[in-house]
C-alpha positions in Angstrom: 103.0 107.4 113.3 99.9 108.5 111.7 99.9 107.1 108.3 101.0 103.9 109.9 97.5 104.3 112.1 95.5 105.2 109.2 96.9 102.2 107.2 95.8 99.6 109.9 92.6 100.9 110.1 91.8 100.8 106.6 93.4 96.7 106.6 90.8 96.2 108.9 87.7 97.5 106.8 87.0 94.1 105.7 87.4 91.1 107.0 89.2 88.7 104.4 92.7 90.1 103.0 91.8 88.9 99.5 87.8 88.8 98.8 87.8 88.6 94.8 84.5 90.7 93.9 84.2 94.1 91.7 81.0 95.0 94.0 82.3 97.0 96.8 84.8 98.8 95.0 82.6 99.8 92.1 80.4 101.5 94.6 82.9 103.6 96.2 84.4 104.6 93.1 81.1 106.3 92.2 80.7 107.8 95.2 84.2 109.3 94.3 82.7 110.4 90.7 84.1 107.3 88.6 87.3 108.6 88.1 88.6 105.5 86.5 86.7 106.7 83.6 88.8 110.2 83.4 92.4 108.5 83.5 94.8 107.6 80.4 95.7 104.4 81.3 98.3 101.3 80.2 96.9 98.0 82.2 99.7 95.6 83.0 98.5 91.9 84.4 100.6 88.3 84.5 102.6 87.0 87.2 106.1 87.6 86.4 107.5 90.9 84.6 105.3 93.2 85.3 107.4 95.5 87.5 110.0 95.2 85.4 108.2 96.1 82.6 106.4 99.1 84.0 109.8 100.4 85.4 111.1 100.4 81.5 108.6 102.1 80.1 108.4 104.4 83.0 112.3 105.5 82.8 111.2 106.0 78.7 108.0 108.1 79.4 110.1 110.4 81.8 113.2 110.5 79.4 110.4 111.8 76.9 109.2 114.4 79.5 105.7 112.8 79.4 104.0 113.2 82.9 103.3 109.5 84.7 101.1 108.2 87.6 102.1 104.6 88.3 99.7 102.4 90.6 101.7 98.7 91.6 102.0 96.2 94.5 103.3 95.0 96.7 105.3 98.1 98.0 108.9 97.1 98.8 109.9 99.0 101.6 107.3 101.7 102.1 103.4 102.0 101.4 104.0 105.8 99.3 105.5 103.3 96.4 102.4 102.4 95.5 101.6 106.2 94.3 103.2 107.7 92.0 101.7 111.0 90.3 103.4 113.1 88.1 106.5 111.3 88.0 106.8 111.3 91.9 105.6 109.5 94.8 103.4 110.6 97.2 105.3 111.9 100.7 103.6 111.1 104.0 101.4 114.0 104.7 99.8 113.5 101.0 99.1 110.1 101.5 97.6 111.0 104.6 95.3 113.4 103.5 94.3 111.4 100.4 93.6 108.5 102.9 91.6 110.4 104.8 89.4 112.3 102.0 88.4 108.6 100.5 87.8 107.0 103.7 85.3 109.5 104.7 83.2 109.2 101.2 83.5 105.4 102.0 81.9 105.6 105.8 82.8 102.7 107.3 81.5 100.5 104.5 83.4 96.7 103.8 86.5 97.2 101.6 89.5 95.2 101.4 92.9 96.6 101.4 93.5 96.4 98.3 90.4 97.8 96.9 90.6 100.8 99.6 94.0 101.5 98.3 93.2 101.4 94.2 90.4 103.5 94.9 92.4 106.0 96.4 94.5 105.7 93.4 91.9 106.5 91.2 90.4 109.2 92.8 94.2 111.0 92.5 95.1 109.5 89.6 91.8 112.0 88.1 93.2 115.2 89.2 96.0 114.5 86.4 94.2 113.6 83.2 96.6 114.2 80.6 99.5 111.9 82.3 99.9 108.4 81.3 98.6 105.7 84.1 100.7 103.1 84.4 98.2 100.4 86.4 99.3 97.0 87.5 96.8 94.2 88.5 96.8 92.2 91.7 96.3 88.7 92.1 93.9 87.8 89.3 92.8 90.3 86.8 89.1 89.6 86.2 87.9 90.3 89.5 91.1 92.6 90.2 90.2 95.6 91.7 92.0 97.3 89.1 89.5 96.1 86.4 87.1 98.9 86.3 88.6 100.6 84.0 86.5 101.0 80.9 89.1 102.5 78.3 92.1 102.1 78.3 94.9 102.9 75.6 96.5 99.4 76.2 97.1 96.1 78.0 100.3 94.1 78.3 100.1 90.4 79.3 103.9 89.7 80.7 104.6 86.1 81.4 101.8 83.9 82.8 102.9 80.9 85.3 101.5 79.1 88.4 101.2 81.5 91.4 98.6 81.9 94.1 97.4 78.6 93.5 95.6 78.6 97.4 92.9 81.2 95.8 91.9 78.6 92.8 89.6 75.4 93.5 91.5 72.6 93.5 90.7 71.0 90.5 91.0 74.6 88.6 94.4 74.7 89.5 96.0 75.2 85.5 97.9 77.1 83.6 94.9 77.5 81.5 92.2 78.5 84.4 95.0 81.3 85.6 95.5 82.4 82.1 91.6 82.8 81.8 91.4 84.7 85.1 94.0 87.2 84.3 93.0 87.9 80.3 89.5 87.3 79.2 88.2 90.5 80.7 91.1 92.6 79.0 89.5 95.7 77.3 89.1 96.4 73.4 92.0 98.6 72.5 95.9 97.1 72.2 97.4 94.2 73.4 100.5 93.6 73.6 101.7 89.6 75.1 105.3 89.0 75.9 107.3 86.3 75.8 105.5 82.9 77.4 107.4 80.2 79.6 106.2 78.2 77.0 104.5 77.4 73.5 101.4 75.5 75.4 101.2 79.8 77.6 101.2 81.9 74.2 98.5 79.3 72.9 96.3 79.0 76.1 96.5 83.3 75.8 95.6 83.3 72.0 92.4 81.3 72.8 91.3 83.0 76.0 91.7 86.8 73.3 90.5 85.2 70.9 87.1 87.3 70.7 88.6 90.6 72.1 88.7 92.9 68.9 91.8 94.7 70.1 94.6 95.2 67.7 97.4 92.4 69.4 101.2 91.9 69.4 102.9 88.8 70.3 106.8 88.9 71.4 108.8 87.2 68.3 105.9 87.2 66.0 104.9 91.4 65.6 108.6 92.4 67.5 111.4 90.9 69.2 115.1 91.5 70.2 118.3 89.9 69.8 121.8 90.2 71.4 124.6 91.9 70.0 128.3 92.5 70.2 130.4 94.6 72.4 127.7 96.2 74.9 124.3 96.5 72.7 121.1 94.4 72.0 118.6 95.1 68.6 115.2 95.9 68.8 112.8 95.0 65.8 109.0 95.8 65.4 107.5 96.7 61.9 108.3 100.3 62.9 111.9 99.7 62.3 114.8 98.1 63.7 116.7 99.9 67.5 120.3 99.4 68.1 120.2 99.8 71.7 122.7 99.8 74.6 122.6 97.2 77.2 120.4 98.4 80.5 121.6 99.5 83.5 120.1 96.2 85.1 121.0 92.8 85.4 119.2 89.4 83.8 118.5 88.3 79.8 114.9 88.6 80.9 115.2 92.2 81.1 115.3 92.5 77.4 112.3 90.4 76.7 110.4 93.3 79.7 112.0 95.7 77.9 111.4 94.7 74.0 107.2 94.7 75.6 108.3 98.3 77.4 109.1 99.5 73.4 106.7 97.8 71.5 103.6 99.5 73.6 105.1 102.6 73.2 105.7 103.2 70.0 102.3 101.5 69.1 100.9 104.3 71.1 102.4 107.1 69.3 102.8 109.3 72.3 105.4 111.3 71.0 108.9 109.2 72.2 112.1 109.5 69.9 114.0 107.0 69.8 116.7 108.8 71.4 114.2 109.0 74.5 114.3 104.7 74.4 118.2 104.4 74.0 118.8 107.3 76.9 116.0 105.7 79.4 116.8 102.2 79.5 120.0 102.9 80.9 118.7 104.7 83.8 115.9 102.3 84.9 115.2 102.0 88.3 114.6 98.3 89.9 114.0 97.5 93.5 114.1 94.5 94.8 114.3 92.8 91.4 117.9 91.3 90.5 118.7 94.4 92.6 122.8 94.6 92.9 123.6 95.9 96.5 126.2 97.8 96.8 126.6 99.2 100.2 125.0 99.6 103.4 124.9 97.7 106.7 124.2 93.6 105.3 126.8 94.5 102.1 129.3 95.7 104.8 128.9 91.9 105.9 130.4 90.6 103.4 133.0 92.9 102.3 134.2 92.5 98.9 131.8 89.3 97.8 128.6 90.7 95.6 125.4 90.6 97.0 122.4 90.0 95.0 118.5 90.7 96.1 116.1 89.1 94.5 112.4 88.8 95.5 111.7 85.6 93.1 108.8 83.6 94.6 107.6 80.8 92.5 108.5 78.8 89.8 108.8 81.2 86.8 111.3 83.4 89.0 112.9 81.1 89.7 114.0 79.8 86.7 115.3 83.6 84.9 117.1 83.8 88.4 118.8 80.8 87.6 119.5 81.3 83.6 121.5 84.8 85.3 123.3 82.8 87.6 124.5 80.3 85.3 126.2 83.2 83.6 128.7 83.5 86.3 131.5 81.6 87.2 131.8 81.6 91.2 130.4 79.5 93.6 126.8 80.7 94.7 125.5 81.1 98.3 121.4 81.3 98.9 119.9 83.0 101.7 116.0 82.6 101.2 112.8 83.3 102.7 109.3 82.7 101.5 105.7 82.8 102.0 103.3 80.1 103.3 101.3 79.7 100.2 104.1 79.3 97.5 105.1 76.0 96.1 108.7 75.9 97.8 109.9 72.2 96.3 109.5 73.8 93.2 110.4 76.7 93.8 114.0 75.4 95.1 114.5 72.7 91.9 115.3 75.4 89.6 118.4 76.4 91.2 121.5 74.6 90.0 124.9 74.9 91.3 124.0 75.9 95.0 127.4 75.7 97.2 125.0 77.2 100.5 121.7 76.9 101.6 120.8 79.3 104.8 116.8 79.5 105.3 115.4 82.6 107.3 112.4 83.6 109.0 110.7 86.8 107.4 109.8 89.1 110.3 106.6 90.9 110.9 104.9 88.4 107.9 102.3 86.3 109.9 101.5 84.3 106.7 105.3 83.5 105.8 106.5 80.1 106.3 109.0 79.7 109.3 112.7 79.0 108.4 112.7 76.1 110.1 109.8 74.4 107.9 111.7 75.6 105.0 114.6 74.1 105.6 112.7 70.6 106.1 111.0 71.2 102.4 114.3 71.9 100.9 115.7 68.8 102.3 116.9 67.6 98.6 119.7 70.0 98.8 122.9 69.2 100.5 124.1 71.3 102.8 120.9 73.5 103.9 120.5 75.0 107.3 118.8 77.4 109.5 119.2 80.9 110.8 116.5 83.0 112.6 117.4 86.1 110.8 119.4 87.5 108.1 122.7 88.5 110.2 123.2 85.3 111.5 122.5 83.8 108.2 125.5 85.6 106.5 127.4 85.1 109.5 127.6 81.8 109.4 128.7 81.4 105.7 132.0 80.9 104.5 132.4 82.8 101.4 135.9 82.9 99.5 137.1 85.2 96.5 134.7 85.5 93.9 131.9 84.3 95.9 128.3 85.7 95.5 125.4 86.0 97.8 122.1 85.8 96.6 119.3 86.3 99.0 115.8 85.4 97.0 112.2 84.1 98.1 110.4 86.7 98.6 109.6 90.6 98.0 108.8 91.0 101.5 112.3 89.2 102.8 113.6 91.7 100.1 111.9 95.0 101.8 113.3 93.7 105.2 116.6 93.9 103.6 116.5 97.0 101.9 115.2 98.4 105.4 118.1 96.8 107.3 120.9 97.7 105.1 
């Protein structure tokens, strides 16, 4: 398959997978003609939320018939996720010939992955400049290759916590460093912060914008929500107060992404009723995130139990996974698979109520951690075991009426699901 060829070759441009530097990519951009500087763009960084949030105020921006580009990782199940332009992704051949075009101008030079694919981005993202960019930034914003923007008409901060510790010194390894990393190079235009894990988050964000002279919101302090009665939520900002009908997805932490999806938006004045908002958030579309299968090969596994896919990862995940699952009254059955780098103890103490625990290996993941090695970190929980793959796994549980199955960890467990099923 030939963009699976061209997609190799451009992994192996540089030697490191992650090599945190502005440098290279900066160069090939102007060799493309800077277009990052002739995009409309909304910047999304943080470590939990941001898909979430993008996908809200995506389903708003179309429900408004305003045109969208939307640039995120990681892709779940295929590569063309990562490019959106005008409100659809990019089909094989395009992404081909894109590829192609940018890896020419580049000539061979050192590029990560990453950086190879966000300039591509940009350089398409420029034939479209009256659509609204909806960017999100990789591992750490600062020296993100997604922070070369120099306008932009806003940023959104979603909820900070301890992730990809492995790429921090060890003695940098805070809450405060990571905040620092992924918002003290945030541009001068609007930001907008949601709701924090905690008081000591909001704080440690507040100091590191401290200078920046952009006009800010913070959730619960310039908007917020609250639940209602009989199927609706409110929605409050200094606009004007929303009475809006429950999404079409699953989780309370949906309405804090998408009280941060509103409150950009209507600070941006792009020209979205508020019929637009209460229409959209009913049709948003989520992969992979508190994703509800309900059909295919693995669901047919398990007949009439629910299925639930979740790619959760670290400790903030974890615990929204966990305040949805406490909503429900059934016993609760985990399948999970995870990376190398995460911190899995953790990871696993947020979780109450488990009645199963069945760890997996994630295929074609070199840097995942094996099932078997997961099962010996998750020794705390009674009744863990091991299976080498994800039929065997639900194979080997018992589950009675009622019962759900959550399968969590990771997104790329998640894309080898949706891909199976």
């Amino acid at each position: 398959m030939k963009l699976q060829k061209i997609v190799s070759h451009l992994q192996k441009l540089h030697p490191k997978e992650i090599d945190l530097s502005l440098d290279r990519i900066k160069i090939l951009c102007e060799k493309l003609g800077n277009p990052q500087n002739k995009i409309r763009s909304i910047s999304i960084v943080g470590t939990n939320g941001k898909q979430s949030t993008i996908n809200a105020i995506f389903s708003i921006l179309k429900e408004a018939k305003v045109k969208c580009n939307v640039y995120t990782s990681p892709h779940i199940q295929k590569i063309n996720e990562r490019f959106v332009f005008n409100n659809e992704m990019l089909n094989d051949d395009e992404l081909i010939d894109l590829f192609d075009e940018v890896e020419k101008i580049n000539d061979q030079n050192p590029l990560t992955f990453f950086e190879a694919l966000s300039a591509c981005y940009f350089y398409k993202a420029a034939q479209y400049p009256n659509n609204i960019n909806l960017i999100e930034a990789g591992l750490f914003h600062r020296f993100d290759a997604t922070n070369i923007l120099k306008s932009n008409l806003a940023s959104i901060v979603c909820s900070i916590s301890k992730d990809h510790l492995d790429w921090l010194p060890k003695n940098q390894q805070t809450i405060e460093k990571i905040v620092f990393e992924k918002t003290s190079s945030l541009l001068n235009s609007n930001i907008v912060v949601s709701k924090q894990n905690s008081v000591e988050t909001t704080e440690s964000i507040k100091k590191s914008i401290s200078q920046n002279l952009s006009n800010k919101l913070f959730f619960n302090e310039d908007y917020s929500y609250s639940n209602g009665e009989n199927g609706f939520f409110y929605y409050e900002d200094k606009f004007g107060g929303l009475k809006l009908p429950l999404p079409n997805i699953l989780g309370q932490f949906q309405l804090e992404n998408i009280s941060t999806a509103i409150a950009t938006i209507r600070q941006l004045n792009l020209e979205v009723k508020d019929d637009d908002i209460k229409n959209a958030i009913t049709k948003i579309e989520s992969i992979g995130r508190l994703q509800e299968i309900k059909s295919g090969k693995i669901k047919n596994l398990i007949n009439n139990n629910r299925l639930l896919l979740d790619g959760s990862h670290n400790e903030d995940g974890a615990r929204v996974l966990n305040e949805y699952l406490q909503t429900l009254d059934c016993n609760k059955h985990f399948i999970i698979g995870m990376m190398s780098n995460k911190d899995h103890e953790k990871y696993i103490s947020y979780f109450k109520d488990i009645s199963s625990l069945t760890t997996v290996d994630i295929p074609n993941q070199p840097n995942a951690i094996s099932g078997k090695k997961l099962k010996e970190k998750f020794g705390n929980v009674s009744n863990v075991k091991y299976k080498e793959n994800i039929e065997k796994a639900i194979k080997s549980l018992t589950l009675k009426e009622n019962d759900i199955l959550i399968i969590t960890g990771s997104l790329y467990l998640a894309g080898e699901i949706l891909n199976l099923n």
